[in-house]
PDB file with one MODEL, atoms N, CA, C and O in Angstrom:
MODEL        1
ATOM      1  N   UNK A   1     101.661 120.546  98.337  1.00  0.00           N
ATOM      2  CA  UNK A   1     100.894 119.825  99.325  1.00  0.00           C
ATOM      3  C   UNK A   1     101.239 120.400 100.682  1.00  0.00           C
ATOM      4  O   UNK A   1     102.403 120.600 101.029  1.00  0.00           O
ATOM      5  N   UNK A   2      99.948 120.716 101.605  1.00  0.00           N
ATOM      6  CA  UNK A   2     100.518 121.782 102.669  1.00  0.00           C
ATOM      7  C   UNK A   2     100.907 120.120 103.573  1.00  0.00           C
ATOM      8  O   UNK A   2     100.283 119.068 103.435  1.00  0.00           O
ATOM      9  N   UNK A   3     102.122 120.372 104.476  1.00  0.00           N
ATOM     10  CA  UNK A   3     102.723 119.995 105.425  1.00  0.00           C
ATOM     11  C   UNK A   3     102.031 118.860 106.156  1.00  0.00           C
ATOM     12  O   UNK A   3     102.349 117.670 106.140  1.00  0.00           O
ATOM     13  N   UNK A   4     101.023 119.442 106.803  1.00  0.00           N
ATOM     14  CA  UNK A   4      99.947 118.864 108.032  1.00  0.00           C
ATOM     15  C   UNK A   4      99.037 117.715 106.636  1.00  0.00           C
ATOM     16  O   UNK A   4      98.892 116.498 106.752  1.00  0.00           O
ATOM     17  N   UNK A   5      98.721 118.282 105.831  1.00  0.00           N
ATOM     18  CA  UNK A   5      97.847 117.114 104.835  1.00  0.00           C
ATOM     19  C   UNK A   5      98.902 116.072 104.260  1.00  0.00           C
ATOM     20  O   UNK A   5      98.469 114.929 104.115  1.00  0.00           O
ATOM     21  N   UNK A   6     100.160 116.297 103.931  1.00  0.00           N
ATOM     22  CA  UNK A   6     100.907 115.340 103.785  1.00  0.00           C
ATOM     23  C   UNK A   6     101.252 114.304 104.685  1.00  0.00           C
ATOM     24  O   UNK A   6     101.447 113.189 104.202  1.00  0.00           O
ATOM     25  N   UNK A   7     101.397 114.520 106.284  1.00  0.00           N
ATOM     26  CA  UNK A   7     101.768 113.756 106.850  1.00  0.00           C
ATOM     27  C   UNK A   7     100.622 112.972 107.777  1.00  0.00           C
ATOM     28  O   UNK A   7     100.837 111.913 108.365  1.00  0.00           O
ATOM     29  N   UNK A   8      99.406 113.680 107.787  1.00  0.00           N
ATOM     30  CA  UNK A   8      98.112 113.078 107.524  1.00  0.00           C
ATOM     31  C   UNK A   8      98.038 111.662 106.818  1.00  0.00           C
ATOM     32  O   UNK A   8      98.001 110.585 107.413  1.00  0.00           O
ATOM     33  N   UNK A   9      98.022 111.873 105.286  1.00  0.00           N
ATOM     34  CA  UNK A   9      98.207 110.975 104.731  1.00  0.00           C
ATOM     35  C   UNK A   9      99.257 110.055 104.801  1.00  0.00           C
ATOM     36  O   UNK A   9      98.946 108.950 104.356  1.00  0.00           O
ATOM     37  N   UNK A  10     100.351 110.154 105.198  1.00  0.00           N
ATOM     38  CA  UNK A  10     101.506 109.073 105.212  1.00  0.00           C
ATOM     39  C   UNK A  10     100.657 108.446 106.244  1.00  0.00           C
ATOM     40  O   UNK A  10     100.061 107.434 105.875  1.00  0.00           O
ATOM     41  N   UNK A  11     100.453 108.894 107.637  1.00  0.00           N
ATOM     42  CA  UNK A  11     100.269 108.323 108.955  1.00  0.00           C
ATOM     43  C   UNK A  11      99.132 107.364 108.394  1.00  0.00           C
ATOM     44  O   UNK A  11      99.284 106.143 108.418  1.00  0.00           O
ATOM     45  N   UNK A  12      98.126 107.893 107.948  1.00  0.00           N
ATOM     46  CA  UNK A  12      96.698 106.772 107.390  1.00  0.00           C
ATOM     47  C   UNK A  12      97.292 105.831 106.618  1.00  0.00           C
ATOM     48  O   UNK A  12      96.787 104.745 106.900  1.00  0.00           O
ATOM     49  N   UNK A  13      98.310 105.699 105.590  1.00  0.00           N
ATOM     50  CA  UNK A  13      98.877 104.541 104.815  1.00  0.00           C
ATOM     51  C   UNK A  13      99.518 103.385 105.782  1.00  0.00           C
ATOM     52  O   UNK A  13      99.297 102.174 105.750  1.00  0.00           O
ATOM     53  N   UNK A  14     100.315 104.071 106.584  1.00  0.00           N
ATOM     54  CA  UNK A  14     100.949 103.040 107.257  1.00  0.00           C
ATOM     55  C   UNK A  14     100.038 102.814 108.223  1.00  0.00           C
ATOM     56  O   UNK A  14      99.899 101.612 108.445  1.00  0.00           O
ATOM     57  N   UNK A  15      99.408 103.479 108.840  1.00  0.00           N
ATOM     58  CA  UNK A  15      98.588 102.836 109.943  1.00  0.00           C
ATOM     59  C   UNK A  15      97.635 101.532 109.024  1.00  0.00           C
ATOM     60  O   UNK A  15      97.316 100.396 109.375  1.00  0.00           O
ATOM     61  N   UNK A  16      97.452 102.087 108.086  1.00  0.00           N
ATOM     62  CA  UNK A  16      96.371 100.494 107.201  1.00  0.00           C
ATOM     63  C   UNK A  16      97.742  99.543 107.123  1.00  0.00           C
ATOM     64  O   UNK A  16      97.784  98.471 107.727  1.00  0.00           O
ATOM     65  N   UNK A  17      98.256  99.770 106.754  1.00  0.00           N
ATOM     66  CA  UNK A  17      99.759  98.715 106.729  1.00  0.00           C
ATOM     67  C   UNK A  17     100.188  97.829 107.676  1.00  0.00           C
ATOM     68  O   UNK A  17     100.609  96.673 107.632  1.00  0.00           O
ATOM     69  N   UNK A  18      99.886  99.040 108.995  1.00  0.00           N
ATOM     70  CA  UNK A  18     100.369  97.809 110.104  1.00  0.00           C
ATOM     71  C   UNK A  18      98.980  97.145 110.677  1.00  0.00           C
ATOM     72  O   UNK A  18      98.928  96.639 111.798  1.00  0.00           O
ATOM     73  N   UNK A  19      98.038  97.197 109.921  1.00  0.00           N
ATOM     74  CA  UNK A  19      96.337  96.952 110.613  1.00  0.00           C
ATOM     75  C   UNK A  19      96.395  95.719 109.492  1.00  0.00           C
ATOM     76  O   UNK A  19      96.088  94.636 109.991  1.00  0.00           O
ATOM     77  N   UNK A  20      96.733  95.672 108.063  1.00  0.00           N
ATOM     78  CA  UNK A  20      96.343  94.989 107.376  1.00  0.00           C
ATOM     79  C   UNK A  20      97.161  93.402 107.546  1.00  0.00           C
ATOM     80  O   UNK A  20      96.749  92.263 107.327  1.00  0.00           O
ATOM     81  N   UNK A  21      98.708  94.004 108.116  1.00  0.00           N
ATOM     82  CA  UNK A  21      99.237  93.248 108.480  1.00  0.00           C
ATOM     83  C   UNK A  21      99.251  92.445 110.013  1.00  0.00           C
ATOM     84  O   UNK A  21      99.892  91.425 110.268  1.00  0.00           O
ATOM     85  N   UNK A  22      98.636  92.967 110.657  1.00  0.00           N
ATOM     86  CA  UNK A  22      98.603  92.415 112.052  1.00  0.00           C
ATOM     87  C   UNK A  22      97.095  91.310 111.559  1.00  0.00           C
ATOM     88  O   UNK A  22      97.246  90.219 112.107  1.00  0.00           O
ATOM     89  N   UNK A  23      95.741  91.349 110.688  1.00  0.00           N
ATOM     90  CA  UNK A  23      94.688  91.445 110.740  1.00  0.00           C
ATOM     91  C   UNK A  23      95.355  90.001 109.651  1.00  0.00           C
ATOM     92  O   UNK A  23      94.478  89.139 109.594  1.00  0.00           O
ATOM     93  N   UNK A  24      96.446  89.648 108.955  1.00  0.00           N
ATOM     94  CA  UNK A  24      96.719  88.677 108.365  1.00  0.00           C
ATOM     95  C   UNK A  24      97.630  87.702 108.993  1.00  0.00           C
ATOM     96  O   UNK A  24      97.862  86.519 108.740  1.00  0.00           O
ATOM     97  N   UNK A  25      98.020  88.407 109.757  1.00  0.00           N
ATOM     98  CA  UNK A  25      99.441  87.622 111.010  1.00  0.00           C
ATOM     99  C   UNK A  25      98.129  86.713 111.830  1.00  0.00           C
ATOM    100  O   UNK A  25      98.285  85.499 111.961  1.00  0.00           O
ATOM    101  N   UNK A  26      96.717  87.451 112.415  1.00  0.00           N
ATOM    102  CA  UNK A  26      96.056  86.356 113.116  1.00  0.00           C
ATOM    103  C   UNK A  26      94.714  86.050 112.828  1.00  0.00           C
ATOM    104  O   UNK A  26      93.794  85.757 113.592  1.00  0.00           O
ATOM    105  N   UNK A  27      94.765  86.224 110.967  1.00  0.00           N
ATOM    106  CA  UNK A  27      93.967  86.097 110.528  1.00  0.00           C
ATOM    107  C   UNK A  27      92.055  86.492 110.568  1.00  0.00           C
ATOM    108  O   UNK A  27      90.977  86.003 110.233  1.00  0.00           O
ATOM    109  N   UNK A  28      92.541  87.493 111.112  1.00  0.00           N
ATOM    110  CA  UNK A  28      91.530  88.237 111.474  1.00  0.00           C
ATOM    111  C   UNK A  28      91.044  89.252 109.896  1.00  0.00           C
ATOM    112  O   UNK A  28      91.628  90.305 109.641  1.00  0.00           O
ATOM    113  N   UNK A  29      90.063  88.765 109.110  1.00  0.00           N
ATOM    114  CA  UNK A  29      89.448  89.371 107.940  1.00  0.00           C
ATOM    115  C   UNK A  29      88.984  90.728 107.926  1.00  0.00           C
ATOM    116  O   UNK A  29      89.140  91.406 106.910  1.00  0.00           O
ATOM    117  N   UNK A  30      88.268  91.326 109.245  1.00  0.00           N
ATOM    118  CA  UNK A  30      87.915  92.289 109.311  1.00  0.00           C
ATOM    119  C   UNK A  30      89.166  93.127 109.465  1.00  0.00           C
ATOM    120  O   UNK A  30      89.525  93.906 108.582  1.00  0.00           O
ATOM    121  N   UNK A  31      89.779  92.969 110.523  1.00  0.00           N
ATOM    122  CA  UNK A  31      91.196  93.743 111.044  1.00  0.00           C
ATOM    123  C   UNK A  31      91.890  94.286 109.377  1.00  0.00           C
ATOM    124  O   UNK A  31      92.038  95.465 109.055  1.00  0.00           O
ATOM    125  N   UNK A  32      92.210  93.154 108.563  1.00  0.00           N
ATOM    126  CA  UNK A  32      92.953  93.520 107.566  1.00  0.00           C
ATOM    127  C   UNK A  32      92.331  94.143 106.374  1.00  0.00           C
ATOM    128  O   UNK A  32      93.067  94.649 105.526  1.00  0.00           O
ATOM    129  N   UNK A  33      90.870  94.155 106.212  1.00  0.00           N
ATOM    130  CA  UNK A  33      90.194  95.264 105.516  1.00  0.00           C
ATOM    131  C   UNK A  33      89.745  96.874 105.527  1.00  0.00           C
ATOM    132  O   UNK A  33      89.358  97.790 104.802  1.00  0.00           O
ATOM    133  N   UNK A  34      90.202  96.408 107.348  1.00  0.00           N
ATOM    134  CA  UNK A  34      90.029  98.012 107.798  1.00  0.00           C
ATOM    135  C   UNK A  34      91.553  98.752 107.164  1.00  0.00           C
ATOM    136  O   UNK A  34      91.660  99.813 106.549  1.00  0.00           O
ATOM    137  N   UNK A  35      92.355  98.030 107.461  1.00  0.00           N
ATOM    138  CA  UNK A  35      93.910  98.352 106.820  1.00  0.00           C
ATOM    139  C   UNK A  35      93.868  98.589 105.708  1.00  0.00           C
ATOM    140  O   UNK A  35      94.769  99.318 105.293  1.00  0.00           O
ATOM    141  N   UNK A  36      93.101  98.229 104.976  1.00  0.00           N
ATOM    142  CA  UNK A  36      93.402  98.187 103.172  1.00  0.00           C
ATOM    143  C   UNK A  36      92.640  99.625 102.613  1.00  0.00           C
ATOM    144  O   UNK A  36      93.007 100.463 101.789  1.00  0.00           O
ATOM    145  N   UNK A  37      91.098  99.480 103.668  1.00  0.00           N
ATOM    146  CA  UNK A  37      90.493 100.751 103.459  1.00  0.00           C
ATOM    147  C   UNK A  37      91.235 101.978 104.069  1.00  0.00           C
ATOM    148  O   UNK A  37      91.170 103.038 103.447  1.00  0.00           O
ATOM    149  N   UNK A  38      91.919 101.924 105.209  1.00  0.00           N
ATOM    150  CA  UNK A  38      92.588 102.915 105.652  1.00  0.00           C
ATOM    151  C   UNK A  38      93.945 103.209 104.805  1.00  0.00           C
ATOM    152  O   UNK A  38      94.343 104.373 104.856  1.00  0.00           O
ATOM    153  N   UNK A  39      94.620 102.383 104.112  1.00  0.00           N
ATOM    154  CA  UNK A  39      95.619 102.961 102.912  1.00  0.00           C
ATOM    155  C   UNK A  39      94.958 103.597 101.849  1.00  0.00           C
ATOM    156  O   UNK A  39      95.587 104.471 101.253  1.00  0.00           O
ATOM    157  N   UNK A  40      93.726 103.313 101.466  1.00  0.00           N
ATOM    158  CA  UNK A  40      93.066 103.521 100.844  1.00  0.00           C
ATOM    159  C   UNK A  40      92.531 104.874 100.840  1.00  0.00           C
ATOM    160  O   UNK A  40      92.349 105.565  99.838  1.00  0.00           O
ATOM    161  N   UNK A  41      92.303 105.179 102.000  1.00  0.00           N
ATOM    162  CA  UNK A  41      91.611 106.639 102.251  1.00  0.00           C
ATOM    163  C   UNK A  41      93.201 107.744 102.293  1.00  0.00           C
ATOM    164  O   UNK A  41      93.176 108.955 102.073  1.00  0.00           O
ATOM    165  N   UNK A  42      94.236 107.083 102.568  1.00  0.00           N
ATOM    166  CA  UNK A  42      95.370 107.870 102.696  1.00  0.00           C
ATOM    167  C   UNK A  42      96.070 108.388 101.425  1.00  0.00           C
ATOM    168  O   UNK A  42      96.615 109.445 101.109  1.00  0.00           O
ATOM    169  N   UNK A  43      95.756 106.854 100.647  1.00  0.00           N
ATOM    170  CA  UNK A  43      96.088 107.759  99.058  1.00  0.00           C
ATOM    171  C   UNK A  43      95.530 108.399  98.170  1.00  0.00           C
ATOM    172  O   UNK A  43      96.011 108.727  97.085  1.00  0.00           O
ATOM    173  N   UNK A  44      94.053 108.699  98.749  1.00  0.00           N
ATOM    174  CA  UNK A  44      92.749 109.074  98.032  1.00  0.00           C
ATOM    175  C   UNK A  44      93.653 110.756  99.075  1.00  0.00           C
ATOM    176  O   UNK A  44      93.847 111.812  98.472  1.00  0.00           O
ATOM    177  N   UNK A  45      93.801 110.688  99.654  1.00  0.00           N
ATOM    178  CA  UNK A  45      93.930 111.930 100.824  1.00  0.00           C
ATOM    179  C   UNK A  45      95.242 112.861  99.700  1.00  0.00           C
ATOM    180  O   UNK A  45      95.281 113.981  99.189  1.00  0.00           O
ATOM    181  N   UNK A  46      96.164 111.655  99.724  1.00  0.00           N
ATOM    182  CA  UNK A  46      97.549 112.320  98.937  1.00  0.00           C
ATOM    183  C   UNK A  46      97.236 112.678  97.613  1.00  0.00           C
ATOM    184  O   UNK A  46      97.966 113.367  96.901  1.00  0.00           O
ATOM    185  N   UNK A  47      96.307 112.276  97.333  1.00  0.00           N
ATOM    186  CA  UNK A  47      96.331 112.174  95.708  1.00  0.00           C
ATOM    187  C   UNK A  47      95.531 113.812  95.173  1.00  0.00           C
ATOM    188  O   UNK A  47      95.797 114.583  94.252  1.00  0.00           O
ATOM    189  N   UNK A  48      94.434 113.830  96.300  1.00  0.00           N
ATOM    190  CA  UNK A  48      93.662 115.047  96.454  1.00  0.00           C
ATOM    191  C   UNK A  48      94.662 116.483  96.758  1.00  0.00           C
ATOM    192  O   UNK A  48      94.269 117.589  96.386  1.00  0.00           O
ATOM    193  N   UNK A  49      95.545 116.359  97.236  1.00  0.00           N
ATOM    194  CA  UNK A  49      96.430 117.338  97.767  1.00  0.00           C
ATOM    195  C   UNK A  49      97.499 117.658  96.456  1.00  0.00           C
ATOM    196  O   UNK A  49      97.851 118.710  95.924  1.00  0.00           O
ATOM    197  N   UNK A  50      97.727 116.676  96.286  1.00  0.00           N
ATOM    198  CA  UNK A  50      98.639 116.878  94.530  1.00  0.00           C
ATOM    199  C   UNK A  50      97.832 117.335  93.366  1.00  0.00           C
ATOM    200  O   UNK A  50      98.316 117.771  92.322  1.00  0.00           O
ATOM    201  N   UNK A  51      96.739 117.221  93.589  1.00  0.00           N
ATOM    202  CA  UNK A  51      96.015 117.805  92.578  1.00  0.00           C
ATOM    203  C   UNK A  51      95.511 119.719  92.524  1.00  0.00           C
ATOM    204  O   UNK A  51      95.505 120.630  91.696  1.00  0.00           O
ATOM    205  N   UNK A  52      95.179 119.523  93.844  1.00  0.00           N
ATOM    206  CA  UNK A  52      95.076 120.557  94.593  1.00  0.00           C
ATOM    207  C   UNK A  52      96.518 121.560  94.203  1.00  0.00           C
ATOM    208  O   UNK A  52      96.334 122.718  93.829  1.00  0.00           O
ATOM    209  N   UNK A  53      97.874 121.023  94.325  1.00  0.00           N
ATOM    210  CA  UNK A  53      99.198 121.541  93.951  1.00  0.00           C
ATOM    211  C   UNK A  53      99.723 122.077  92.714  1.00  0.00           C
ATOM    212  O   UNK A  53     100.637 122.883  92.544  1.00  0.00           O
ATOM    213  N   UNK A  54      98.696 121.259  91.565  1.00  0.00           N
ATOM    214  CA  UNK A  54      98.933 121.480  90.492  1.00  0.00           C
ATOM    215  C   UNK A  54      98.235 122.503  89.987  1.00  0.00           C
ATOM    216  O   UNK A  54      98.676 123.271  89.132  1.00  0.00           O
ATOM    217  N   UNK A  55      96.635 122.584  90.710  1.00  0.00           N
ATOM    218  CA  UNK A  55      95.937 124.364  89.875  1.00  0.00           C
ATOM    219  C   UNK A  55      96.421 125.124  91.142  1.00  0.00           C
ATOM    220  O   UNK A  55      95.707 126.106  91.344  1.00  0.00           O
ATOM    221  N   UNK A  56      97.198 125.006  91.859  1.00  0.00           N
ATOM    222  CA  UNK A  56      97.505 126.283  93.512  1.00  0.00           C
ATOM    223  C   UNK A  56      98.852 127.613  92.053  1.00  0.00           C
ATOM    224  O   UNK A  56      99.063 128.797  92.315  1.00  0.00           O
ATOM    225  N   UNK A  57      99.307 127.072  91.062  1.00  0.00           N
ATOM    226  CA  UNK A  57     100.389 127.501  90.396  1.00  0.00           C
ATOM    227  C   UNK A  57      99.917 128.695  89.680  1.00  0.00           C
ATOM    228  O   UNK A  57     100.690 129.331  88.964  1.00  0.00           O
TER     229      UNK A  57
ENDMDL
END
């Protein structure tokens, strides 16, 4: 997994993390779906890159 796409993806997980959690702290529905979709797109991101790792051999 190159470098820059890995930490791509970490940053999008936690950024939904602290969105999903701020968006449930004041109950804000939208706030915390954008979070869930944004972890969402981060492990769709990581998952693509490991795959990518496995035919790069």
């Amino acid at each position: 997994m190159s470098g820059n796409e890995k930490a791509q993806a970490k940053t999008e997980q936690a950024k939904g993390k602290v969105k999903e959690a701020a968006g449930d702290a004041v109950g804000n529905e939208r706030l915390s779906g954008e979070g869930r979709a944004d972890q969402a797109k981060g492990d769709a991101r990581q998952a693509k890159e490991k795959v990518k790792d496995v035919f790069k051999d």
